[in-house]
Backbone bond lengths (Angstrom), bond angles and torsions (degrees), N, CA, C in turn:
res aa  C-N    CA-C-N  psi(-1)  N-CA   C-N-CA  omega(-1)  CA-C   N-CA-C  phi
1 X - - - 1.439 - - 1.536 110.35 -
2 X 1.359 119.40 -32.02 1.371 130.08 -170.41 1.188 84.07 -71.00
3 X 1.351 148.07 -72.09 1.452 149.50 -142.49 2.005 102.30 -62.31
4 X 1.204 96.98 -41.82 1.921 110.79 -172.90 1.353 100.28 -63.19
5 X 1.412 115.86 -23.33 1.341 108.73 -153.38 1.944 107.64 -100.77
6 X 1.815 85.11 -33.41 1.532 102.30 176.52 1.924 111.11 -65.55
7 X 1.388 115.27 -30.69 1.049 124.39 -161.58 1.801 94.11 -71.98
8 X 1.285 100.13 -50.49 1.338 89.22 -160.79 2.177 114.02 -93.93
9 X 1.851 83.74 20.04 1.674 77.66 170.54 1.611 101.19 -125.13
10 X 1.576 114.63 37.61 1.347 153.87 152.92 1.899 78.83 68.58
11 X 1.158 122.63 57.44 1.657 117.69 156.37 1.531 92.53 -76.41
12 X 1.869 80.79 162.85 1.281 79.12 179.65 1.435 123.15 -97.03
13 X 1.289 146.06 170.25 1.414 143.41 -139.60 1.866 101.10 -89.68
14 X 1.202 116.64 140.85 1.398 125.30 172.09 1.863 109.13 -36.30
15 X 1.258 98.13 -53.68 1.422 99.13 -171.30 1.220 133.37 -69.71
16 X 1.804 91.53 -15.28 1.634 87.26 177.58 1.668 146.25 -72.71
17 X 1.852 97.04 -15.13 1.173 99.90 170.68 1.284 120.92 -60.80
18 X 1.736 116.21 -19.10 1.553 129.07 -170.85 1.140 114.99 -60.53
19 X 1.621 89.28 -48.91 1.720 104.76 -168.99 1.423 119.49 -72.10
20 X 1.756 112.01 -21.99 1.475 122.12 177.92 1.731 107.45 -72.43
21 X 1.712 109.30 -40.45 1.391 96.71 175.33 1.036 128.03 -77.29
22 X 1.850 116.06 -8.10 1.492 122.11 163.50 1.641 109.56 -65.87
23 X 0.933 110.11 -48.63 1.233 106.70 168.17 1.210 147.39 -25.05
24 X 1.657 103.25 -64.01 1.477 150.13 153.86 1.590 99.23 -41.70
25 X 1.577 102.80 -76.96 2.004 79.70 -173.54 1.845 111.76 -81.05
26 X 0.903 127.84 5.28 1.467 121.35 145.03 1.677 122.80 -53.96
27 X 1.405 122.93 -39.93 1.352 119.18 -168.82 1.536 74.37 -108.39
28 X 0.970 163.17 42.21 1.645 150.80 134.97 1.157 94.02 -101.02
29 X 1.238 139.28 -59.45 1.733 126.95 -167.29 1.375 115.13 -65.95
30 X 1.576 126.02 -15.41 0.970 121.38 -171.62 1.411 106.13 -92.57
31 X 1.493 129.46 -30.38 1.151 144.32 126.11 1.462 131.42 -19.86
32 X 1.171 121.05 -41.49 1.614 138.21 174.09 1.708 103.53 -77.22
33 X 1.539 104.51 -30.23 1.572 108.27 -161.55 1.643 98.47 -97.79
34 X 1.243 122.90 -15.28 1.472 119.70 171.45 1.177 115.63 -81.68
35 X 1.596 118.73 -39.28 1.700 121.89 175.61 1.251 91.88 -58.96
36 X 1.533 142.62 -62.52 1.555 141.91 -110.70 1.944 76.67 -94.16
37 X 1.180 120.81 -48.49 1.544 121.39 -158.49 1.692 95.16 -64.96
38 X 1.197 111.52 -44.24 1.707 120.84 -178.69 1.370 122.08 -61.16
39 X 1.478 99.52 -28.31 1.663 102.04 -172.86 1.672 100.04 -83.56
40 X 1.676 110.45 -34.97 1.284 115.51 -177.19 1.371 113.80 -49.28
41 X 1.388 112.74 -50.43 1.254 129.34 -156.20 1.339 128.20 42.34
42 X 1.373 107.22 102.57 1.695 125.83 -162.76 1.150 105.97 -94.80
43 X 1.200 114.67 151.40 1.650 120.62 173.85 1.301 119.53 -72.03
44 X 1.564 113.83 161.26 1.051 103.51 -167.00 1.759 120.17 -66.58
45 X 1.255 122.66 -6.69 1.596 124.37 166.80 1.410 102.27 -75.41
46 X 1.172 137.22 -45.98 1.344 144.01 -172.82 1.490 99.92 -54.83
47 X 1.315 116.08 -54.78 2.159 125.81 -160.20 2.031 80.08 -55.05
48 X 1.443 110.37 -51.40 1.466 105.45 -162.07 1.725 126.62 -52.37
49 X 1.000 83.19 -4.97 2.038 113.22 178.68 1.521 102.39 -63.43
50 X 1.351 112.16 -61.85 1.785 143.47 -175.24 1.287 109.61 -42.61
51 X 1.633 107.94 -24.86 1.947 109.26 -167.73 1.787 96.41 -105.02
52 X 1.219 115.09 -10.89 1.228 111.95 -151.75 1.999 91.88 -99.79
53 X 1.473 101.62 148.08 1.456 97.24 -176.85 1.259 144.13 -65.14
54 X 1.064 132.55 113.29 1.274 146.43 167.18 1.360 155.10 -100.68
55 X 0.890 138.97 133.52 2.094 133.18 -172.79 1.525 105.04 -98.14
56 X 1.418 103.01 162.83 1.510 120.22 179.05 1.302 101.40 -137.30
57 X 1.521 104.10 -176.98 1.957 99.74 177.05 1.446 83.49 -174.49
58 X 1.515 112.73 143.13 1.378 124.11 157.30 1.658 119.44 -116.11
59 X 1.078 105.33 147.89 2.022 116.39 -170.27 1.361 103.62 -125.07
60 X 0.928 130.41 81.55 1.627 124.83 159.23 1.670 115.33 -79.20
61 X 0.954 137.94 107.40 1.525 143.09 175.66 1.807 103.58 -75.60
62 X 1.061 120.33 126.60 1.311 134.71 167.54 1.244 129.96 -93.43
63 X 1.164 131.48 138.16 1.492 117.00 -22.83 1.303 125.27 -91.07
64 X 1.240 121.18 151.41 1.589 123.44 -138.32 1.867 89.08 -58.14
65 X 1.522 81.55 169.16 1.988 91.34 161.58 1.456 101.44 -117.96
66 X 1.417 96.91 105.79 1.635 131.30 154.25 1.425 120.45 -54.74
67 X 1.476 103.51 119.26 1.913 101.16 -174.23 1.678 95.54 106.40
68 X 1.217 135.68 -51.07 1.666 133.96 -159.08 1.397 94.74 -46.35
69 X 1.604 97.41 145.77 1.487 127.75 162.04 1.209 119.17 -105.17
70 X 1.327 116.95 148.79 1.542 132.54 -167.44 1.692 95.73 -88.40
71 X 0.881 126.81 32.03 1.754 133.65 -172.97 1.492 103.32 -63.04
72 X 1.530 103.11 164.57 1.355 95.33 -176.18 1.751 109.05 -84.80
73 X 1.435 112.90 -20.45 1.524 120.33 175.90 1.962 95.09 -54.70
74 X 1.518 129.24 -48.23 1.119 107.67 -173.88 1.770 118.59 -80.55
75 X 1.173 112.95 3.71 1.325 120.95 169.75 1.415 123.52 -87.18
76 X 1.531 117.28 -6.82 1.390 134.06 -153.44 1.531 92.02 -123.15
77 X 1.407 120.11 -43.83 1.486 127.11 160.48 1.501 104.66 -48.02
78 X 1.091 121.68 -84.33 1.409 140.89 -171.72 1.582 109.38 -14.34
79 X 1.509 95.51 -58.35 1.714 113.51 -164.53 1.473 89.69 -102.75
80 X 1.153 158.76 22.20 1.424 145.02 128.21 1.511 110.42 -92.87
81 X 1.386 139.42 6.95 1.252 144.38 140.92 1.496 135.63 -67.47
82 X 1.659 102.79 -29.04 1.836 119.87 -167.50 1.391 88.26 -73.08
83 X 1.628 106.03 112.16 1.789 96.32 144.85 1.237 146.00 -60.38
84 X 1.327 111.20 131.39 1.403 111.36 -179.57 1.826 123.22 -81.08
85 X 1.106 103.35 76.90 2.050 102.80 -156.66 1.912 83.28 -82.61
86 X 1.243 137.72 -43.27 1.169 137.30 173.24 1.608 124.94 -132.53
87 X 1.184 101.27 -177.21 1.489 102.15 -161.96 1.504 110.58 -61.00
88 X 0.968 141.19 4.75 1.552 144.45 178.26 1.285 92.87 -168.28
89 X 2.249 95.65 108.26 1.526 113.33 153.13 1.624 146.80 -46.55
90 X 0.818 129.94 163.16 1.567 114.21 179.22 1.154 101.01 -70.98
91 X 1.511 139.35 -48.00 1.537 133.77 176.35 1.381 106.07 -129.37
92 X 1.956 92.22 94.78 1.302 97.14 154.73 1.496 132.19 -54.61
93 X 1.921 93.18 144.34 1.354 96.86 178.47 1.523 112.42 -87.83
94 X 1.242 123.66 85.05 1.914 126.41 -176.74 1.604 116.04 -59.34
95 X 0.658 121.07 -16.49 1.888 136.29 163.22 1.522 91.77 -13.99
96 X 1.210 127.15 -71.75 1.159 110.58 -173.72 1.407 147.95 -108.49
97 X 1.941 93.43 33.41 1.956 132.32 -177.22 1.623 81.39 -12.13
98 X 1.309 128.84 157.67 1.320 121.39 116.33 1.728 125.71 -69.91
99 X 1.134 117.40 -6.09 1.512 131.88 -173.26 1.834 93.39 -117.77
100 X 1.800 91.22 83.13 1.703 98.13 171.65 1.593 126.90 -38.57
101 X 1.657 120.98 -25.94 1.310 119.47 179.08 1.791 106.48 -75.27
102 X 1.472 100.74 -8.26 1.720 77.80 177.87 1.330 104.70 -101.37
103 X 1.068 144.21 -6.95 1.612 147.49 137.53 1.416 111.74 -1.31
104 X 1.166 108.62 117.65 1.526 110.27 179.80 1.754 109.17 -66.17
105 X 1.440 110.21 150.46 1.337 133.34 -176.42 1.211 126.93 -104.22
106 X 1.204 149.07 125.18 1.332 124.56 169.37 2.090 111.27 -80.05
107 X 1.608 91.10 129.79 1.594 69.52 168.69 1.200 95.39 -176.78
108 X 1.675 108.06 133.39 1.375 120.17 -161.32 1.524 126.72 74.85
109 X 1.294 110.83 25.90 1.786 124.26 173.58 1.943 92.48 76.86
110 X 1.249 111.24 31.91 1.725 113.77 167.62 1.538 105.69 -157.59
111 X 1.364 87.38 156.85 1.654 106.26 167.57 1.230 133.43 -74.21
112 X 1.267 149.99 76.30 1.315 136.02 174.95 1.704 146.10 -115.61
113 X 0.874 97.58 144.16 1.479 90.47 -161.62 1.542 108.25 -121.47
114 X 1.525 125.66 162.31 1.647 124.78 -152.15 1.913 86.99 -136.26
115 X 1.369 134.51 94.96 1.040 117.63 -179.97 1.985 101.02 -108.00
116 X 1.777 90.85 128.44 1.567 95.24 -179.28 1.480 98.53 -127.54
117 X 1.093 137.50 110.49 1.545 150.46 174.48 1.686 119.23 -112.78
118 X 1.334 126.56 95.14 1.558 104.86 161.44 1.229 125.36 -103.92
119 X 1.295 115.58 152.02 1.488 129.45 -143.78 1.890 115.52 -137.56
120 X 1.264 95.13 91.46 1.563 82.83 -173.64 1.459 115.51 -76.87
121 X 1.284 120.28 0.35 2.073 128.29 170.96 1.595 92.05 -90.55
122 X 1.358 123.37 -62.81 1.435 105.92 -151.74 1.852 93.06 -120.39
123 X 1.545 112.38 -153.12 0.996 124.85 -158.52 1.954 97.14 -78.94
124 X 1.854 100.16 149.72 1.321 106.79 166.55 1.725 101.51 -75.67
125 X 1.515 115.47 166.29 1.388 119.12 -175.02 1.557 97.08 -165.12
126 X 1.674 97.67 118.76 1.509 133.56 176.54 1.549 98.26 -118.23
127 X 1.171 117.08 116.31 1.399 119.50 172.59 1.445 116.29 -134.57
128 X 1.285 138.91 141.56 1.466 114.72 140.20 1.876 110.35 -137.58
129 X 1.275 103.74 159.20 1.410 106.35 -146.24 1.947 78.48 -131.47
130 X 1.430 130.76 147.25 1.243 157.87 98.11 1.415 135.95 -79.82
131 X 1.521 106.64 108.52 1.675 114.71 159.55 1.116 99.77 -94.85
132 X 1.678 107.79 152.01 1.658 118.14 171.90 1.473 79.56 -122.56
133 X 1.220 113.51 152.43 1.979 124.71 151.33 1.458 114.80 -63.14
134 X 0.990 113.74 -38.95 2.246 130.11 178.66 1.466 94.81 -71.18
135 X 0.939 119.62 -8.23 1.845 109.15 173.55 1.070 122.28 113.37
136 X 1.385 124.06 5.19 1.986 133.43 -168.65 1.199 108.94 -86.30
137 X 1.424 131.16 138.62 1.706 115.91 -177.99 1.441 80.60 -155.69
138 X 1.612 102.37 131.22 1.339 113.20 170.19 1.801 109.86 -136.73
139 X 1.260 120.68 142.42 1.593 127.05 -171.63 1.464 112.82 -145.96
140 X 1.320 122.80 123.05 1.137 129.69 161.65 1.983 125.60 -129.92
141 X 1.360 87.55 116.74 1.307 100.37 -159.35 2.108 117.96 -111.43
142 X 0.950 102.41 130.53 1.627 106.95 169.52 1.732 106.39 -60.01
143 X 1.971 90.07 129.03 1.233 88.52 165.94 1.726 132.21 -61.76
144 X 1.455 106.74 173.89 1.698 102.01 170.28 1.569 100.19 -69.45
145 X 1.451 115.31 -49.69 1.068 119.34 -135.82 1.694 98.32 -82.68
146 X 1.046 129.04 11.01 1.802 135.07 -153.23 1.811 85.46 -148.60
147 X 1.586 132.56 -10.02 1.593 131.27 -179.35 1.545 104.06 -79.77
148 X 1.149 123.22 -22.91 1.458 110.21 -152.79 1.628 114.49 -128.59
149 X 1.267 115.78 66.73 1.482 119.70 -155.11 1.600 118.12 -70.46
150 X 1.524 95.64 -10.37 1.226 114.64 -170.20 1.768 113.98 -96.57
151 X 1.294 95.22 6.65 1.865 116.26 159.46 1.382 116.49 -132.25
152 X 1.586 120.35 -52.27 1.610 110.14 163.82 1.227 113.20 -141.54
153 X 1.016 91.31 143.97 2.040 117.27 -142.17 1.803 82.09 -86.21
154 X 1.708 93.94 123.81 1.616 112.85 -165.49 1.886 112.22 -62.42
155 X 1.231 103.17 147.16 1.644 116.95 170.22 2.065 89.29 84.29
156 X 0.843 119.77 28.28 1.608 116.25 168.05 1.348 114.28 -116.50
157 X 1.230 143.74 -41.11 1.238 167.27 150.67 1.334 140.72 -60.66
158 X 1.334 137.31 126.51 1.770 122.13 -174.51 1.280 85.94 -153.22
159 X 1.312 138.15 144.99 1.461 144.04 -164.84 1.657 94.80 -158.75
160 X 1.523 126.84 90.00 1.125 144.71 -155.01 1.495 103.63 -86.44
161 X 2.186 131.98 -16.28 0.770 151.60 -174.32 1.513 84.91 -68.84
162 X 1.533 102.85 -84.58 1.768 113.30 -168.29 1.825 109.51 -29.36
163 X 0.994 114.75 -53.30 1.564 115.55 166.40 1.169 110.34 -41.67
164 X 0.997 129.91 -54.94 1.993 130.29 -177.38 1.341 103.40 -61.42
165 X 1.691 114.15 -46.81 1.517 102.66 -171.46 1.249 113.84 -95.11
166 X 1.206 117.15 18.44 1.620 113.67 163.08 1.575 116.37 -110.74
C-alpha cells in the first residue's frame, strides 16, 4: 500500500536508489580499471586490447553488509559460489593465474584483479574484476568476438547469441 500510495504522490520509486548505486560502482570500476591497467603498464600489443569491444556489469546486493572484510575466507567463498554454466565464469576465480600479476589484490577494502593474457591458440583476455565483502561487484571483460584476431579480425563482427550462451 505504501508503494501505491508513494507512486502516485510522485515519490520516488524503491529501486531507484539501487539503480543510482549501480551506477555509482559502474563509473568507479571503470575508474579502478583505468588506474589498475596504467599502473600495470601493458605493452604496446596489450594497450590494443583497450580499443577492442567489451561489456561490464555492476552487482550491488541490498542492503550492503556493513562491517565485511576483504579476508581471504571471503574470497574463497566468493569463488566457490561462481557458477560454472560454461567454460569461463562470469567472475573468474584468478587465485591461481599462472601470471602472478593477474592474482587478485586486495585494495581499497576489495579484491581486485587485472587479467591480461595473449593467446595465439585460444582467446586474447582483458579483464578486470572487483569484489567488495559489503556487496559491490564490478567486471569488465573482452569480448569473444573482438579476442581472437587470429580468426576474425577485431571491430567486424558481434554475435549477440555467444553473449547469451556465455
Amino acid at each position: 500500500m505504501h508503494r501505491l500510495v508513494a507512486a502516485f504522490q510522485g515519490d520516488a520509486h524503491p529501486g531507484d536508489a539501487q539503480r543510482k548505486r549501480c551506477a555509482a560502482l559502474l563509473e568507479q570500476g571503470q575508474e579502478r580499471f583505468m588506474g589498475t591497467q596504467k599502473d600495470r603498464g601493458l605493452s604496446i600489443v596489450e594497450q590494443a586490447l583497450l580499443n577492442r569491444l567489451s561489456w561490464e556489469i555492476a552487482l550491488a546486493i541490498d542492503p550492503p553488509r556493513t562491517g565485511a572484510l576483504p579476508d581471504k575466507d571471503f574470497l574463497a567463498t566468493f569463488a566457490a559460489s561462481n557458477p560454472k554454466y560454461t567454460g569461463w565464469p562470469i567472475w573468474l576465480d584468478a587465485r591461481t593465474m599462472t601470471d602472478e600479476r593477474s592474482r587478485p589484490v586486495g585494495r581499497g577494502g576489495a579484491w581486485e584483479a587485472l587479467i591480461v593474457a595473449l593467446s595465439d591458440d585460444t582467446s586474447n583476455r582483458l579483464e578486470f574484476s572487483r569484489v567488495d565483502p559489503k556487496g559491490e561487484f564490478y567486471l569488465r571483460r573482452l569480448l569473444q568476438d573482438d579476442a581472437m584476431p587470429q580468426r576474425i579480425k577485431p571491430g567486424t563482427r558481434f554475435d549477440p547469441v555467444l553473449m547469451i550462451y556465455r
